[in-house]
N, CA, C, O and CB atoms as a CASP TS submission, in Angstrom:
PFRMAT TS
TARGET T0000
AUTHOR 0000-0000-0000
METHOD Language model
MODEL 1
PARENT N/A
ATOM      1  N   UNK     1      10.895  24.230 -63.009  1.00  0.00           N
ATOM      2  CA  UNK     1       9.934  25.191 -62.490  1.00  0.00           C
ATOM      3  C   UNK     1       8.897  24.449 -61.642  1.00  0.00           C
ATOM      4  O   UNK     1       8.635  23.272 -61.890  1.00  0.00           O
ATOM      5  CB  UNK     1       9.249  25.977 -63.650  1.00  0.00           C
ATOM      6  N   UNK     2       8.300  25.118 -60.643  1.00  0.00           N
ATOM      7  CA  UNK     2       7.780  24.332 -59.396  1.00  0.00           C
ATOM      8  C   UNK     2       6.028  24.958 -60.124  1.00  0.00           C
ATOM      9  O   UNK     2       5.593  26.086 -59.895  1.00  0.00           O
ATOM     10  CB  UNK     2       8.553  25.042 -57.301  1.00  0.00           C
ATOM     11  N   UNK     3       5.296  23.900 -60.986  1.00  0.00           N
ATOM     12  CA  UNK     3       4.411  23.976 -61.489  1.00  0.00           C
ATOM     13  C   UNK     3       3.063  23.799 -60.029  1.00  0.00           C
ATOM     14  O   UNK     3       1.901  24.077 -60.323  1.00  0.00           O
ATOM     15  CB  UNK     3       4.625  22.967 -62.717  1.00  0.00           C
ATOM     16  N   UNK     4       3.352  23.390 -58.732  1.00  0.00           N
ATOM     17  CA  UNK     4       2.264  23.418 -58.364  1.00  0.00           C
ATOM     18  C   UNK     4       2.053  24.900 -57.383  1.00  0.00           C
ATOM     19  O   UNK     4       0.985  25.243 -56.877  1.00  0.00           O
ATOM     20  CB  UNK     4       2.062  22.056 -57.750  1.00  0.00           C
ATOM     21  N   UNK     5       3.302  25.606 -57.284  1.00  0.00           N
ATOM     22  CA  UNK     5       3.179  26.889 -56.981  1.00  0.00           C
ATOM     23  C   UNK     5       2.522  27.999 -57.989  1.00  0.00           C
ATOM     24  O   UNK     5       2.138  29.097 -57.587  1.00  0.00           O
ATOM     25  CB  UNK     5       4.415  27.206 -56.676  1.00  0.00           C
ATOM     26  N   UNK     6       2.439  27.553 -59.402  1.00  0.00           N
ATOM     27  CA  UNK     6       2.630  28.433 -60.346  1.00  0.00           C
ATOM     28  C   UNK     6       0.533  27.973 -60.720  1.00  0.00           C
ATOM     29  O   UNK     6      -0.280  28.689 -61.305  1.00  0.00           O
ATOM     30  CB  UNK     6       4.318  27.987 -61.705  1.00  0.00           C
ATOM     31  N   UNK     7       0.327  26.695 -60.152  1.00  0.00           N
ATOM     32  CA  UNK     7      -1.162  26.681 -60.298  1.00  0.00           C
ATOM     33  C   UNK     7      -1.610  27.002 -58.855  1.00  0.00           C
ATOM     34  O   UNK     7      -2.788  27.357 -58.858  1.00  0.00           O
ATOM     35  CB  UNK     7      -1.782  25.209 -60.880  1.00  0.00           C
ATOM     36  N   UNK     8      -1.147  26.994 -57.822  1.00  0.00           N
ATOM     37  CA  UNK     8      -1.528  27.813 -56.202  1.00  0.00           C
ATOM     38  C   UNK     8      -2.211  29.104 -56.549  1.00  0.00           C
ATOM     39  O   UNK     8      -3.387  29.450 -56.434  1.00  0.00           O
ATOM     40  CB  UNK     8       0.008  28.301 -55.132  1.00  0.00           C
ATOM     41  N   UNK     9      -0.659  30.003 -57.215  1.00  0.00           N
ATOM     42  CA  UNK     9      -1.446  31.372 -57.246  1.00  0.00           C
ATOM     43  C   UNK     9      -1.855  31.805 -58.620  1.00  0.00           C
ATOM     44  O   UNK     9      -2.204  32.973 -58.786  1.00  0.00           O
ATOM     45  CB  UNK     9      -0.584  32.540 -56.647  1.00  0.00           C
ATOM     46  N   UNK    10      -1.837  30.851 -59.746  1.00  0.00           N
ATOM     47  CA  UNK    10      -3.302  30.829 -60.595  1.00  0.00           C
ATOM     48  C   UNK    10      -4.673  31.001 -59.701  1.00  0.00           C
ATOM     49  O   UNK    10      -5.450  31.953 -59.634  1.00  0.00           O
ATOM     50  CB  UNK    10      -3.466  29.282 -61.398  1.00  0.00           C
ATOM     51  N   UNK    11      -4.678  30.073 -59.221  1.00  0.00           N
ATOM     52  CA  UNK    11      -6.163  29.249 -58.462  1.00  0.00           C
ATOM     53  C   UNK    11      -6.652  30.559 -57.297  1.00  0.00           C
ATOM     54  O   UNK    11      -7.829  30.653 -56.949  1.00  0.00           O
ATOM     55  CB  UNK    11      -5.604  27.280 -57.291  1.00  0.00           C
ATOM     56  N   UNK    12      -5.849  31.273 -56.911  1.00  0.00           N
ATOM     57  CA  UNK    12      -6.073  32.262 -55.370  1.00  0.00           C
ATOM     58  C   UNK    12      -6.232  33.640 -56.258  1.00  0.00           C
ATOM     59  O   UNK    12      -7.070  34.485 -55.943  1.00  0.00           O
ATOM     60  CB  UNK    12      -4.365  32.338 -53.927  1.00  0.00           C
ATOM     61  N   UNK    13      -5.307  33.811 -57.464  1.00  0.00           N
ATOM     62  CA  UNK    13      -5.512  35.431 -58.347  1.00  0.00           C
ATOM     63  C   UNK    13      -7.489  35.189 -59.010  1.00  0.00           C
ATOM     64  O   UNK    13      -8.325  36.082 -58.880  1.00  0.00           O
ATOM     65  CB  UNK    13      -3.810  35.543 -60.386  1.00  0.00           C
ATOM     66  N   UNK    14      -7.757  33.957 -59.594  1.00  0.00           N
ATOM     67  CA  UNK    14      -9.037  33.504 -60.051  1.00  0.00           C
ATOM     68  C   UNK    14      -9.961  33.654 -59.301  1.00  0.00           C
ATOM     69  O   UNK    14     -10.964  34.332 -59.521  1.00  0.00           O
ATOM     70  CB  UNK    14      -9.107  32.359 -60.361  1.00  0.00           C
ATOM     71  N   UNK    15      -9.576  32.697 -57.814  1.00  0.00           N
ATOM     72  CA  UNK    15     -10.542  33.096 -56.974  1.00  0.00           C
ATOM     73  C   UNK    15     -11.083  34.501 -56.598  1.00  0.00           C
ATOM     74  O   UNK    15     -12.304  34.653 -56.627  1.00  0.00           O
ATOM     75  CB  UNK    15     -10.199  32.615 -56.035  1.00  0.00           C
ATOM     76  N   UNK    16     -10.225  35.625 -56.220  1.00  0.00           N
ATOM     77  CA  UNK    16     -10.255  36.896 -55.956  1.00  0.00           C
ATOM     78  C   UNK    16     -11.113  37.281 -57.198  1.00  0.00           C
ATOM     79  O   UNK    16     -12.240  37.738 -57.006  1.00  0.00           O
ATOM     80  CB  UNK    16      -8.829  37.563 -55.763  1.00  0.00           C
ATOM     81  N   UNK    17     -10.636  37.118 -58.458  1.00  0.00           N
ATOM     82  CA  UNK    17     -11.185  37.630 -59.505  1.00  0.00           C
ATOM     83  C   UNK    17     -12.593  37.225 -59.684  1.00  0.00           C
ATOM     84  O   UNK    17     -13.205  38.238 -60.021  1.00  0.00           O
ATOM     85  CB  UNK    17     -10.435  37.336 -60.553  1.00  0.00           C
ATOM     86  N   UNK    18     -13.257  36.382 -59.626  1.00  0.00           N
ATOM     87  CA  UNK    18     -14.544  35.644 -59.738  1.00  0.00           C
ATOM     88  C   UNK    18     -15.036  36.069 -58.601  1.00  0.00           C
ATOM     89  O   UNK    18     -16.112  36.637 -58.786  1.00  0.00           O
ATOM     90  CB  UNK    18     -14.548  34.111 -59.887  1.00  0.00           C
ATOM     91  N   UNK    19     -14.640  36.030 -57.267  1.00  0.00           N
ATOM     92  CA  UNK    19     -15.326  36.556 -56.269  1.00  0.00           C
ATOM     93  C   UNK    19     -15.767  38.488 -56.201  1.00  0.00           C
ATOM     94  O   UNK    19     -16.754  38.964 -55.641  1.00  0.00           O
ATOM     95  CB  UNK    19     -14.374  36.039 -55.101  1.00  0.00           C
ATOM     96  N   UNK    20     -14.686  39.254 -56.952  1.00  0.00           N
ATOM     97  CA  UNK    20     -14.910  40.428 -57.924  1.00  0.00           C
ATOM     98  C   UNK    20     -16.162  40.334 -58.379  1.00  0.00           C
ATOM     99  O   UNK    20     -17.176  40.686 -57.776  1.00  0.00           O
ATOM    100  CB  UNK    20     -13.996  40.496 -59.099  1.00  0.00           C
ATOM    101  N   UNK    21     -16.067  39.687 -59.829  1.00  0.00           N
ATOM    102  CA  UNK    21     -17.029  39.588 -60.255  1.00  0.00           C
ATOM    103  C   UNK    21     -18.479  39.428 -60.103  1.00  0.00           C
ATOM    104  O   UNK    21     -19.420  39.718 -60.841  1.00  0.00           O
ATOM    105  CB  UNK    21     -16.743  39.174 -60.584  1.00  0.00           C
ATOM    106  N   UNK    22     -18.398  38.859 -58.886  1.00  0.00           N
ATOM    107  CA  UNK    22     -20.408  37.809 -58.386  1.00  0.00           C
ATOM    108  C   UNK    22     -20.278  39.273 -57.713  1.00  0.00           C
ATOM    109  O   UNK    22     -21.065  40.125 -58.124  1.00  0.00           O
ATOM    110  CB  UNK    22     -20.783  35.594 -56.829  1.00  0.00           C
ATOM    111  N   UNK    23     -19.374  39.625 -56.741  1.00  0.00           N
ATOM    112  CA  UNK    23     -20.429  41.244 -55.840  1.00  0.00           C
ATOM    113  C   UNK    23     -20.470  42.554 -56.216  1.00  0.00           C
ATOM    114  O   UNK    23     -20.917  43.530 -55.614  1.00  0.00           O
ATOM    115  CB  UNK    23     -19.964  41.708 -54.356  1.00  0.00           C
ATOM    116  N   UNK    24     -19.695  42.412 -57.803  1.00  0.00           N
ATOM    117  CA  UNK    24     -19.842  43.528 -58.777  1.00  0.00           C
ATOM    118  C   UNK    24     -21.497  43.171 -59.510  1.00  0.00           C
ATOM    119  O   UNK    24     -22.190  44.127 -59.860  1.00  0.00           O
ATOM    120  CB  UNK    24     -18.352  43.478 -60.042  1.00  0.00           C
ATOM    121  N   UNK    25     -21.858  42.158 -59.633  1.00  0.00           N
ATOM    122  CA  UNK    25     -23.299  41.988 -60.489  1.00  0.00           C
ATOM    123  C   UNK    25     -24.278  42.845 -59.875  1.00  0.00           C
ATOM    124  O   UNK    25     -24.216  42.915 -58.647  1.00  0.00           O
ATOM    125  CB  UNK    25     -23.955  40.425 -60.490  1.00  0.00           C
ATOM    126  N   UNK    26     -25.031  43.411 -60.372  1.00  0.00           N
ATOM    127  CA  UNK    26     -27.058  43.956 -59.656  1.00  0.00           C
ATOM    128  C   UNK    26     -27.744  43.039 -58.915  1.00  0.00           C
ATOM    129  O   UNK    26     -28.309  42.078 -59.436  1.00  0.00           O
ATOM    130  CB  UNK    26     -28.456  44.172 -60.951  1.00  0.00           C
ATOM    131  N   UNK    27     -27.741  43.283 -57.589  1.00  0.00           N
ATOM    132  CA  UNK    27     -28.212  42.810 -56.351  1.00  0.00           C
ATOM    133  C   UNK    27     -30.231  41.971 -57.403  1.00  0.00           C
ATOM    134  O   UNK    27     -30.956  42.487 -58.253  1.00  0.00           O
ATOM    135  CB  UNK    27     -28.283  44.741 -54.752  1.00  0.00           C
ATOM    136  N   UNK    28     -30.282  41.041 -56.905  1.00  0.00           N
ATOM    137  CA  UNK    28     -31.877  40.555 -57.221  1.00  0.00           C
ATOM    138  C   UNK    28     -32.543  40.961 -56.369  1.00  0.00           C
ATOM    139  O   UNK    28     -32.052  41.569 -55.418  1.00  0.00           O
ATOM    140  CB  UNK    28     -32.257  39.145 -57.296  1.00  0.00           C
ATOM    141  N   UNK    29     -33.869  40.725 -56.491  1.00  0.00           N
ATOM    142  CA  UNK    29     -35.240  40.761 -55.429  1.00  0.00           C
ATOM    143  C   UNK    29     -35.203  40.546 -54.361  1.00  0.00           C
ATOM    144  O   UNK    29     -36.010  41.100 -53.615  1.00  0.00           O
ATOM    145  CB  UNK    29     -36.193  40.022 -55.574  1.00  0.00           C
ATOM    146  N   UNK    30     -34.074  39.490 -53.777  1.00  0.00           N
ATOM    147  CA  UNK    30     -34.037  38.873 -52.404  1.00  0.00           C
ATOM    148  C   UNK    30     -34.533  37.341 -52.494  1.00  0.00           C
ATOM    149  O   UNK    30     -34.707  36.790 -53.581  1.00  0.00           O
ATOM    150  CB  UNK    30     -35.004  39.746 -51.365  1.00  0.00           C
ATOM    151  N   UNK    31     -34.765  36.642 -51.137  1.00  0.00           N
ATOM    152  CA  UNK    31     -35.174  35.389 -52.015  1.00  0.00           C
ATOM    153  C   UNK    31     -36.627  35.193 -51.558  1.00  0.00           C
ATOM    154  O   UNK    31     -37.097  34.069 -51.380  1.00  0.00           O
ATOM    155  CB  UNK    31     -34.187  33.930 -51.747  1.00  0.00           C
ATOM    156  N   UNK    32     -37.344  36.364 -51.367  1.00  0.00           N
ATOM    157  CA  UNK    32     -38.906  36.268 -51.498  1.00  0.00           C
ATOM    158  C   UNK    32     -39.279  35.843 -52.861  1.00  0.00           C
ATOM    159  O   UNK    32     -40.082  34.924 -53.022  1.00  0.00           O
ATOM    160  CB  UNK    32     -39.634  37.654 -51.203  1.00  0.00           C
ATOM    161  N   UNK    33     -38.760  36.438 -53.801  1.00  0.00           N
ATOM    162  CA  UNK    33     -38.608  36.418 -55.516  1.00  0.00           C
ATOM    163  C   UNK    33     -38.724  34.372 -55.686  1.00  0.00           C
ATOM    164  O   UNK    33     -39.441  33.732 -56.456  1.00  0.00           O
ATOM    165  CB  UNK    33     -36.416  37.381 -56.215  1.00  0.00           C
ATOM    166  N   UNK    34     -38.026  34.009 -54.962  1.00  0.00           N
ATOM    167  CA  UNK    34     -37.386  32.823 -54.939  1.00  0.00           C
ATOM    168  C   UNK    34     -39.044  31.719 -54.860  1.00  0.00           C
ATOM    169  O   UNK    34     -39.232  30.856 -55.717  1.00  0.00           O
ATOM    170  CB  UNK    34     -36.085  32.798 -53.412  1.00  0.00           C
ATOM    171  N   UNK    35     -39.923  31.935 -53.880  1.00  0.00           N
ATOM    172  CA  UNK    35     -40.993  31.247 -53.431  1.00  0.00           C
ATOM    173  C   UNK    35     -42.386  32.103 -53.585  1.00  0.00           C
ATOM    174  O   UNK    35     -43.254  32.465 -52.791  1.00  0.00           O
ATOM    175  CB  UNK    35     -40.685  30.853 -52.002  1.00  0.00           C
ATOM    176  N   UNK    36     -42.150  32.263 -55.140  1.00  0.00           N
ATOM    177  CA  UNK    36     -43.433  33.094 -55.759  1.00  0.00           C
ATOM    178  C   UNK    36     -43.631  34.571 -55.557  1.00  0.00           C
ATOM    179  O   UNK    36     -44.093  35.340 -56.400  1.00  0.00           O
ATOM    180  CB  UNK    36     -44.686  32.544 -55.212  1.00  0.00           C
ATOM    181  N   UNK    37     -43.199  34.907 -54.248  1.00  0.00           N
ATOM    182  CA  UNK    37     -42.976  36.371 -54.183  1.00  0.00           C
ATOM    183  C   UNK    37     -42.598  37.374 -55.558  1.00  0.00           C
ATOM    184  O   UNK    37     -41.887  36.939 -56.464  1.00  0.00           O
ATOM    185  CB  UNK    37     -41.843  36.467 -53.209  1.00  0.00           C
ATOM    186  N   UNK    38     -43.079  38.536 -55.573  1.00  0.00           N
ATOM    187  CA  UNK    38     -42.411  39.518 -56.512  1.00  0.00           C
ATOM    188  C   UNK    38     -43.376  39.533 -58.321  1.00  0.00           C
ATOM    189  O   UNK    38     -43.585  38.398 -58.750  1.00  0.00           O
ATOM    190  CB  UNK    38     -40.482  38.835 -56.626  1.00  0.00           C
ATOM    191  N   UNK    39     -43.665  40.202 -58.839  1.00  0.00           N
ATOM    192  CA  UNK    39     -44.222  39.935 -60.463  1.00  0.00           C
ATOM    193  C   UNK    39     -43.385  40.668 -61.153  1.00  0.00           C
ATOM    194  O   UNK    39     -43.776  41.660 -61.768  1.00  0.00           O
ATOM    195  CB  UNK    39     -45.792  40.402 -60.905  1.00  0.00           C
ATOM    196  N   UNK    40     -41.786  40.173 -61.140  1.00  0.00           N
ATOM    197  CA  UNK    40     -40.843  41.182 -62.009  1.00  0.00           C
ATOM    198  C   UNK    40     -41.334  40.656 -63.429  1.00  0.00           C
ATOM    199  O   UNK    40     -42.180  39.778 -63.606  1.00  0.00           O
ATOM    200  CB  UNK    40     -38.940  41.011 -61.735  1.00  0.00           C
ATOM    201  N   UNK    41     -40.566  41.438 -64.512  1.00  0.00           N
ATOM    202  CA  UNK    41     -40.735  41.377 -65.686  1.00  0.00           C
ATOM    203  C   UNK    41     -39.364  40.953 -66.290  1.00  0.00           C
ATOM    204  O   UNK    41     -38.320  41.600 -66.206  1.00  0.00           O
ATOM    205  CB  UNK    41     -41.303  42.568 -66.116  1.00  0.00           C
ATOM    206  N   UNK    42     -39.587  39.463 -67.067  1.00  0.00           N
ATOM    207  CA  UNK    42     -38.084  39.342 -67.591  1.00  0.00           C
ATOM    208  C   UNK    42     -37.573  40.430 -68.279  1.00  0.00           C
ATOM    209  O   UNK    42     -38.195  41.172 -69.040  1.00  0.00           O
ATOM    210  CB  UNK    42     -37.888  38.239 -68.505  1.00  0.00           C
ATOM    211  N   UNK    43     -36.355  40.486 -67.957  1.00  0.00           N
ATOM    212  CA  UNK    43     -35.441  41.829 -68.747  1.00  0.00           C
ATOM    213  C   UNK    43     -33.874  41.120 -69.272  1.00  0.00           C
ATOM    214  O   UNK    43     -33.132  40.608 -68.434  1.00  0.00           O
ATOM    215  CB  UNK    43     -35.031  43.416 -67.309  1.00  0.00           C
ATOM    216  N   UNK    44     -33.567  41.163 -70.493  1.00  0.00           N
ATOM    217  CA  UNK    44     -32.738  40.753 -71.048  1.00  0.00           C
ATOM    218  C   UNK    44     -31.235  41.836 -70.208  1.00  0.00           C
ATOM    219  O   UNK    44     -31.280  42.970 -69.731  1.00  0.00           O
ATOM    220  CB  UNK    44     -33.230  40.826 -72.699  1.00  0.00           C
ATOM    221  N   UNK    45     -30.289  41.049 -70.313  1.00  0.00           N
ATOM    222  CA  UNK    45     -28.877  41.912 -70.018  1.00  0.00           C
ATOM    223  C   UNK    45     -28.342  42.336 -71.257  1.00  0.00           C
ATOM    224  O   UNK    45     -28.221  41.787 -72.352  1.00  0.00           O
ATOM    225  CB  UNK    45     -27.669  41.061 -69.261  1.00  0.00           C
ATOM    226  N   UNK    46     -27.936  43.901 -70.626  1.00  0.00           N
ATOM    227  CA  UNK    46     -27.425  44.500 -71.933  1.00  0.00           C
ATOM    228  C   UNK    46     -26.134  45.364 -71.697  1.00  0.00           C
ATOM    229  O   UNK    46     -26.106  46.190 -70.785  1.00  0.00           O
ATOM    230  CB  UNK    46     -28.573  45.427 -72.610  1.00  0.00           C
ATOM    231  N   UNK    47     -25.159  45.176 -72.461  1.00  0.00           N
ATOM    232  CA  UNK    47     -24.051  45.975 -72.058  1.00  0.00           C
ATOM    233  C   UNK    47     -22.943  46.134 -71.173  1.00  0.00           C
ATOM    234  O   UNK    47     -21.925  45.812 -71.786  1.00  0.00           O
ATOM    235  CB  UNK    47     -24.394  46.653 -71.895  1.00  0.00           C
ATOM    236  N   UNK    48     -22.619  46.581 -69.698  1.00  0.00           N
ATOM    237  CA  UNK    48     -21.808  46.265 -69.294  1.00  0.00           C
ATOM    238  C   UNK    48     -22.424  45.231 -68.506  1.00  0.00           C
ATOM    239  O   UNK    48     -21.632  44.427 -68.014  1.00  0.00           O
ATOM    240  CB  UNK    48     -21.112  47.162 -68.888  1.00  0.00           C
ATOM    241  N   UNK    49     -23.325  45.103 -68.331  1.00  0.00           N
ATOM    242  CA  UNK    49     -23.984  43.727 -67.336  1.00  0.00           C
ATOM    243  C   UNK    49     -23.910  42.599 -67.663  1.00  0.00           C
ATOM    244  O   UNK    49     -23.832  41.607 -66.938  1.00  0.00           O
ATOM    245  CB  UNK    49     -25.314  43.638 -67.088  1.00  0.00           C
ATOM    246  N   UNK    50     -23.932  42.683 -69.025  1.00  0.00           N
ATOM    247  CA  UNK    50     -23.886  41.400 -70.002  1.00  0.00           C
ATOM    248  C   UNK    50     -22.581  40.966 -70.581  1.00  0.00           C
ATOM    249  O   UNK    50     -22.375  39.895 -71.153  1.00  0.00           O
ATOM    250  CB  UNK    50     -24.750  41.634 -71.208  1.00  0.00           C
ATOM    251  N   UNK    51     -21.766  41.876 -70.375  1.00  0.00           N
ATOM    252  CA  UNK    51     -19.847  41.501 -70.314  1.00  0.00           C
ATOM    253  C   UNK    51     -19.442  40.965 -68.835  1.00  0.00           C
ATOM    254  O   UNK    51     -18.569  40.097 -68.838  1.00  0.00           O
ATOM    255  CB  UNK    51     -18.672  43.217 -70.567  1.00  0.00           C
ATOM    256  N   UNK    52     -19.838  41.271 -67.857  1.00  0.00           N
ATOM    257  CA  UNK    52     -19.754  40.830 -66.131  1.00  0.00           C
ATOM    258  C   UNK    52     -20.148  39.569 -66.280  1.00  0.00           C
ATOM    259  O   UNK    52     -19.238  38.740 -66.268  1.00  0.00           O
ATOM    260  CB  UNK    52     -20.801  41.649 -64.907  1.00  0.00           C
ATOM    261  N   UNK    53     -21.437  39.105 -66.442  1.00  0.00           N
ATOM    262  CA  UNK    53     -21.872  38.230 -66.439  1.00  0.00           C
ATOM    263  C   UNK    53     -21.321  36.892 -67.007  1.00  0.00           C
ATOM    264  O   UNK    53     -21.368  35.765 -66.513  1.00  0.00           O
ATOM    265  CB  UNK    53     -22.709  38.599 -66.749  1.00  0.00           C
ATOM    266  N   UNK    54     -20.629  37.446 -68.523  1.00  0.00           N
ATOM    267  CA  UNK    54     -20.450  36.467 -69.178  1.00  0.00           C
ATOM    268  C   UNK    54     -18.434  36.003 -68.912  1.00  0.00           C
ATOM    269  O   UNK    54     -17.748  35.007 -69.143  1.00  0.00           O
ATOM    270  CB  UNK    54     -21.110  36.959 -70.793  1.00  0.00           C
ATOM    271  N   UNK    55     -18.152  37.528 -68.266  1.00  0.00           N
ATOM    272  CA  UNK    55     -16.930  37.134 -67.751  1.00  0.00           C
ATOM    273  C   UNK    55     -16.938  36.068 -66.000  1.00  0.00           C
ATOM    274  O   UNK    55     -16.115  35.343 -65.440  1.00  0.00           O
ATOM    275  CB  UNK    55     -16.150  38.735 -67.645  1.00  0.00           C
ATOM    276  N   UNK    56     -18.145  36.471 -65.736  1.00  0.00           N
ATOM    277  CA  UNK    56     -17.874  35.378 -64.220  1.00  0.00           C
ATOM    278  C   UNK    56     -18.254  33.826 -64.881  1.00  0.00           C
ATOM    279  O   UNK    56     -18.008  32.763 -64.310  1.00  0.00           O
ATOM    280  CB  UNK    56     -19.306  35.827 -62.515  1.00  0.00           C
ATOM    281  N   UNK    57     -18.911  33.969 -66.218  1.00  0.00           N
ATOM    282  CA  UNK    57     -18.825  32.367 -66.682  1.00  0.00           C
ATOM    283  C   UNK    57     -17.607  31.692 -66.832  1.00  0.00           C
ATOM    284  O   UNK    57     -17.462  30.579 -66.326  1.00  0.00           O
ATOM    285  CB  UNK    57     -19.392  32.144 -67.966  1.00  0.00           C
ATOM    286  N   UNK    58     -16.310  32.486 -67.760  1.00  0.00           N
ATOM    287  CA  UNK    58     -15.304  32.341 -68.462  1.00  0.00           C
ATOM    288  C   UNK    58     -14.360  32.075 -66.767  1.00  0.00           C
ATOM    289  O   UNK    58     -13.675  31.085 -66.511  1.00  0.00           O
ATOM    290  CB  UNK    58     -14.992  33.782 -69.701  1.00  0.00           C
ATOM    291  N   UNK    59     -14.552  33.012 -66.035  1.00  0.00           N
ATOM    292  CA  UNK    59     -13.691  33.099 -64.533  1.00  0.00           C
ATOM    293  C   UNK    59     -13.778  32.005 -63.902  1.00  0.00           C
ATOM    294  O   UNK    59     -12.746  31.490 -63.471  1.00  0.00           O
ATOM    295  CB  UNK    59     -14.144  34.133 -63.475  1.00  0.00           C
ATOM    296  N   UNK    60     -15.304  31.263 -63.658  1.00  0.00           N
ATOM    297  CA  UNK    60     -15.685  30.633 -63.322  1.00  0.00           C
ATOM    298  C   UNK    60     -15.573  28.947 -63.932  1.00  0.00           C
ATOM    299  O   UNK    60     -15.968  27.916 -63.389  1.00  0.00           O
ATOM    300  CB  UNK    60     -16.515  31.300 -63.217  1.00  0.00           C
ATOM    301  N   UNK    61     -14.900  29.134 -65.222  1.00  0.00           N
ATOM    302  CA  UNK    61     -14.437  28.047 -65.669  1.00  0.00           C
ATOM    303  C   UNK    61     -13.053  27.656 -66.052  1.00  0.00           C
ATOM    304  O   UNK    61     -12.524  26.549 -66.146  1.00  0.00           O
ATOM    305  CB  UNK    61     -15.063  27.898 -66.487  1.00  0.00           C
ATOM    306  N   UNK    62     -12.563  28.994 -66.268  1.00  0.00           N
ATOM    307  CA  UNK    62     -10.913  28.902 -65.585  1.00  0.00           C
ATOM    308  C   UNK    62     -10.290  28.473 -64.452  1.00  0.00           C
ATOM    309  O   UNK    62      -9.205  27.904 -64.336  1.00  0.00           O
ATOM    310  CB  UNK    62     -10.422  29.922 -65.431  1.00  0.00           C
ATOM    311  N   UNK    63     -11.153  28.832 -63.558  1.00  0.00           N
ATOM    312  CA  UNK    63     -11.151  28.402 -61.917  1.00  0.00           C
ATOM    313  C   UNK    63     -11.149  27.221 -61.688  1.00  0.00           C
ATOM    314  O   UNK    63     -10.244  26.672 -61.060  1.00  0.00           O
ATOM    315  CB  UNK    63     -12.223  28.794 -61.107  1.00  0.00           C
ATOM    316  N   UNK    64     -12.389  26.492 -62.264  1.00  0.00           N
ATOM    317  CA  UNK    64     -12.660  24.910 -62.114  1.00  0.00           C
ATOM    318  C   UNK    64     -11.866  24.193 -63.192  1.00  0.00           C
ATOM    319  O   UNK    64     -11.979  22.968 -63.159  1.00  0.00           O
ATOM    320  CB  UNK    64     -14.300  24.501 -62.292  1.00  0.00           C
ATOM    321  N   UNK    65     -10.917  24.807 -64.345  1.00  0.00           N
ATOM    322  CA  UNK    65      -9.913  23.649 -64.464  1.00  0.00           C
ATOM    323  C   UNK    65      -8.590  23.775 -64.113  1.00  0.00           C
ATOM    324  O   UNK    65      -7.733  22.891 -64.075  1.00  0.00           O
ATOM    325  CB  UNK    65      -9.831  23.220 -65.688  1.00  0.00           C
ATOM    326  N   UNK    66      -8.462  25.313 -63.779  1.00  0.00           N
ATOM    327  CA  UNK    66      -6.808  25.305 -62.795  1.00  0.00           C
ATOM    328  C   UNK    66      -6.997  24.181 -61.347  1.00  0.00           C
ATOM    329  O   UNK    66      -6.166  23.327 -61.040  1.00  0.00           O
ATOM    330  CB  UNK    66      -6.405  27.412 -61.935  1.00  0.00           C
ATOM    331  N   UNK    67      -8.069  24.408 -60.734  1.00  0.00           N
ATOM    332  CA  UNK    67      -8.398  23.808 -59.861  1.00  0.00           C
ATOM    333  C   UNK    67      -8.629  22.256 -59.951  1.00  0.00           C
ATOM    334  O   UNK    67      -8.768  21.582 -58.930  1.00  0.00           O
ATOM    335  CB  UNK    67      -9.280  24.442 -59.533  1.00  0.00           C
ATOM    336  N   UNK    68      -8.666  21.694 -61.265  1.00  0.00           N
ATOM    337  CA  UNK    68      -8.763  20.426 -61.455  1.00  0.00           C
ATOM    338  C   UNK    68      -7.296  19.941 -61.673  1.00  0.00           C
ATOM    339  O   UNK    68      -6.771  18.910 -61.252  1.00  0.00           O
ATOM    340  CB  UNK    68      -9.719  20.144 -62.557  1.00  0.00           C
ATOM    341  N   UNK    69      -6.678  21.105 -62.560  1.00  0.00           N
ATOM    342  CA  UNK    69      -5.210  20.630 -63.053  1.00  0.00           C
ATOM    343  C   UNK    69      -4.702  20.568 -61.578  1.00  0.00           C
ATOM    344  O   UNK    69      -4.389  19.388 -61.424  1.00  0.00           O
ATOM    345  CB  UNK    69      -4.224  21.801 -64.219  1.00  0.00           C
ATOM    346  N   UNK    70      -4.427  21.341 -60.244  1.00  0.00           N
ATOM    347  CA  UNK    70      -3.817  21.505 -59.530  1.00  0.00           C
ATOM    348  C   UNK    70      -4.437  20.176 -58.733  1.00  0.00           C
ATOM    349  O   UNK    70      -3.423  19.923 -58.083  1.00  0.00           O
ATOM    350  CB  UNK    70      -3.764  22.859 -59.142  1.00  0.00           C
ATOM    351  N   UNK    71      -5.059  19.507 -58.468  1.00  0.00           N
ATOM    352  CA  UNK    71      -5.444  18.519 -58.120  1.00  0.00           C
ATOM    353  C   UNK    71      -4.845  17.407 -58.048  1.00  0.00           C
ATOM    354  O   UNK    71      -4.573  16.724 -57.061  1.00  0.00           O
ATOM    355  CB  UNK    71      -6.171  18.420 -58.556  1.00  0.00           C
ATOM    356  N   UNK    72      -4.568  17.182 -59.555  1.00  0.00           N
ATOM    357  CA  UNK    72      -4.450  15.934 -60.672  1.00  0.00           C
ATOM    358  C   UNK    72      -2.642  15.997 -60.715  1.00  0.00           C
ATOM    359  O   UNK    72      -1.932  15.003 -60.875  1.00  0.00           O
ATOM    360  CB  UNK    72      -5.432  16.365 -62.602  1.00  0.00           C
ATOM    361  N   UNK    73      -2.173  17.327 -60.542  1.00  0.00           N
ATOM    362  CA  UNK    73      -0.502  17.190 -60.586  1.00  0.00           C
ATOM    363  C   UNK    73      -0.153  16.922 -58.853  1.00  0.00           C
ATOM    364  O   UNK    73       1.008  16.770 -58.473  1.00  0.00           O
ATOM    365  CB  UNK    73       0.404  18.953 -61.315  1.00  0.00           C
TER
END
């Protein structure tokens, strides 16, 4: 079996998927927010925001070791 085809479109289905994920999240302040701008109020994530979030971590680290394995073979 041709294992570096089989981590190609691992690595390109992940990418799509993680890139899903970041422009599915709630847009921020902008980056005025960024250089003191803005007096938001921390707000904890709750619910489906907080499953997104924690799936672009998991996506996002699947990614970086298919992407390491595909490297390294």
């Amino acid at each position: 079996m041709n294992y570096q085809l089989i981590l190609n479109i691992a690595q390109i289905v992940l990418a799509v998927l993680l890139i899903a994920a970041i422009m599915l999240q709630a847009r921020g302040t902008g980056l005025g927010a960024a250089f003191g701008g803005g007096g938001n109020v921390f707000r904890t994530k709750r619910g489906a925001e907080k499953k997104l979030h924690q799936m672009t971590i998991v996506l996002a680290i699947l990614f970086f070791g298919v992407a390491l394995a595909n490297a390294l073979v």
